[in-house]
Wavefront OBJ file of the C-alpha trace (Angstrom):
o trace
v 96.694 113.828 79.956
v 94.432 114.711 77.146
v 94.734 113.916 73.337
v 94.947 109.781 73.437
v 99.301 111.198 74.442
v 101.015 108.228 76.399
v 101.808 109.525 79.466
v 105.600 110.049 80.813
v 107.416 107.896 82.888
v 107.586 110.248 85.924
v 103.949 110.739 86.049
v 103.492 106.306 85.906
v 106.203 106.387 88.586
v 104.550 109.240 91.063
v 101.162 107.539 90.448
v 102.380 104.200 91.087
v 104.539 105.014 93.972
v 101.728 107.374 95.647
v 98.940 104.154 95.480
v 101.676 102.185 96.870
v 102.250 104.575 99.519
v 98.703 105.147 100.574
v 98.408 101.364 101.219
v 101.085 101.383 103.571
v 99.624 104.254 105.452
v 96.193 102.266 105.850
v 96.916 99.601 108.722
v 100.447 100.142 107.892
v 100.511 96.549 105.531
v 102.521 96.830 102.310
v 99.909 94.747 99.688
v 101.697 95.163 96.659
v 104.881 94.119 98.018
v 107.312 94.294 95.180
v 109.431 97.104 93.697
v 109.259 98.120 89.991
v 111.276 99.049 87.358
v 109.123 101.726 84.766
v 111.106 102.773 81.808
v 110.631 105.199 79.021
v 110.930 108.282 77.350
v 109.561 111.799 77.255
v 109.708 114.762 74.317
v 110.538 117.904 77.048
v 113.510 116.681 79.260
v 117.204 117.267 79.078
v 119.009 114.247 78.142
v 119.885 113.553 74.724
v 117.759 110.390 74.259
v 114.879 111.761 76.069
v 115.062 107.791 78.406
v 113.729 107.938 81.341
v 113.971 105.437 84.256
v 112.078 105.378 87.847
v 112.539 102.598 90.399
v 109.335 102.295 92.792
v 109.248 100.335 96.317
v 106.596 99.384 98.211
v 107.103 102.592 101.116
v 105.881 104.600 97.829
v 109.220 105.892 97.061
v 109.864 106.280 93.585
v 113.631 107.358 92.454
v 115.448 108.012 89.198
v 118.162 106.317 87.575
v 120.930 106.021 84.690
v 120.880 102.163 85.423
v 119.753 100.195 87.728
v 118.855 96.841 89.104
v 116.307 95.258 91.590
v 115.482 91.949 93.178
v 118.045 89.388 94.415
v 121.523 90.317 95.129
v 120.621 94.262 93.636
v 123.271 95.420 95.999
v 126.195 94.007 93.807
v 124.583 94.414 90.829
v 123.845 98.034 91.551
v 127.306 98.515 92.547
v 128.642 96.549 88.894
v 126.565 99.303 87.588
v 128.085 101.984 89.234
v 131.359 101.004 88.144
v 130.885 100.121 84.929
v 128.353 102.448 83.614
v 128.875 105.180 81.235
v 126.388 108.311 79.787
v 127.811 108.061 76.441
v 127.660 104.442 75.945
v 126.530 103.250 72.215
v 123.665 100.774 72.042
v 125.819 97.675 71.995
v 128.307 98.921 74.916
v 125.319 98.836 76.769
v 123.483 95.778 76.050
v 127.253 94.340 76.694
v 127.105 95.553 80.125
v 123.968 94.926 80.870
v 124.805 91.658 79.751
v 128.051 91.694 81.945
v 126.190 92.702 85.065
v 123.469 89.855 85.117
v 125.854 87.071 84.378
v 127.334 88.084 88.143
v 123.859 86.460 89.625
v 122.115 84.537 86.496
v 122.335 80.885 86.737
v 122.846 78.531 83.060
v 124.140 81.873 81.358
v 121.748 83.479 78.578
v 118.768 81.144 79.061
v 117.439 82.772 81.605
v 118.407 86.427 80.552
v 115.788 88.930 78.909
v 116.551 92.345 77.443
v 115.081 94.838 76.532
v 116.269 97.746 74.138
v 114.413 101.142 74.777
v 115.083 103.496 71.819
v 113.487 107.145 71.707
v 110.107 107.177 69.026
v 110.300 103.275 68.574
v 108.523 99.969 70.294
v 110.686 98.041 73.442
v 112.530 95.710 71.270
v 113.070 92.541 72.874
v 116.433 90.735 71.826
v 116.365 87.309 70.946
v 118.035 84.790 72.828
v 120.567 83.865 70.011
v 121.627 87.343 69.934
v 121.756 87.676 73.907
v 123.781 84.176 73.229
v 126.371 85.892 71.126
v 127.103 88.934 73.442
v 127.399 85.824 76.392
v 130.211 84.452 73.948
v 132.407 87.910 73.086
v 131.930 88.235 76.937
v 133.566 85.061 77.226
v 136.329 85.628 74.782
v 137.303 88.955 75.898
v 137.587 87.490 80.065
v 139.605 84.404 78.399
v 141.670 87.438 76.407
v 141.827 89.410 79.454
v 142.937 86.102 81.748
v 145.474 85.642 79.124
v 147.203 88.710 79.340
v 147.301 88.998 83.040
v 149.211 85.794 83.180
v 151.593 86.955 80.233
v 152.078 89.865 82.702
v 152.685 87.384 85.897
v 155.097 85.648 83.693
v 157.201 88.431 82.705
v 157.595 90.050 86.269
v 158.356 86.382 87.616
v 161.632 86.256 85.276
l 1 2 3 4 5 6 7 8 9 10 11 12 13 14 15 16 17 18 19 20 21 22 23 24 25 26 27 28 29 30 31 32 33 34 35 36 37 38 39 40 41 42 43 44 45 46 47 48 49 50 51 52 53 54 55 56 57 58 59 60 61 62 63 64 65 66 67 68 69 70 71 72 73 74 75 76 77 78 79 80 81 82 83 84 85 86 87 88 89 90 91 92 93 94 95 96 97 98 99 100 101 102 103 104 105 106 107 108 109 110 111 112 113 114 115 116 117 118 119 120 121 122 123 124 125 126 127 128 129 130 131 132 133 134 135 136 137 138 139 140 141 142 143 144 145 146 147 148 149 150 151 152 153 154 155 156 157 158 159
């Protein structure tokens, strides 16, 4: 890394994930303890947006991902995301599901939900909680909408 350049995502991840690792190997105790989520973006890879993300864990694995989740009850959320996620999702769609996914496990709704927005050659942009408060609510009106028309359907098969 030379020329005050930011390095890649990959190369955090390896690093990371490689320290981790050698920990474990020395007396076989896993200090760090916690699994990370590094996200970003690099100039020479394939995908459109040039987004890159790497989950680490505390073996010294390190993995990539289109989306993905960690912490309590990451099974089911991984699996929402697996289900539900797209590669050609607009910005919105996906703050939506990401949205969408962590109401599954997030107790008192948007309160305790953070976003971030990771766009190539800009800052993380951190959405505010009236506008993670808004996506809760179309959320809300489109299950009610859905609900709705499921028990229109019901009702018409039953006569």
């Amino acid at each position: 890394l030379q020329n005050e350049q930011s390095p890649p995502p990959l190369f955090i991840s390896r690093f990371l994930a490689e320290l981790q690792q050698q920990y474990t190997v020395r007396g076989g105790r896993r200090p760090f303890g916690l699994a990370t989520l590094i996200g970003g973006y690099h100039p020479y890879i394939a995908d459109e947006q040039n987004v890159q993300l790497y989950q680490t864990i505390p073996s010294g694995v390190y993995t990539e991902w289109k989306a993905c989740a960690i912490g309590r009850k990451d099974k089911m959320l991984n699996e929402f995301l697996e289900k539900h996620y797209k590669g050609n999702m607009s910005e919105q769609q996906g703050i939506k599901m990401a949205i969408r996914c962590l109401l599954e496990v997030v107790e008192h709704g948007a309160k305790n939900i953070d976003i971030g927005v990771l766009v190539k050659g800009k800052k993380l942009r951190k959405l505010t909680e009236t506008e993670v408060n808004n996506v809760v609510e179309e959320i809300k009106k489109d299950e009610a909408e859905d609900n709705d028309d499921a028990t229109m359907d019901d009702k018409k098969q039953g006569q």
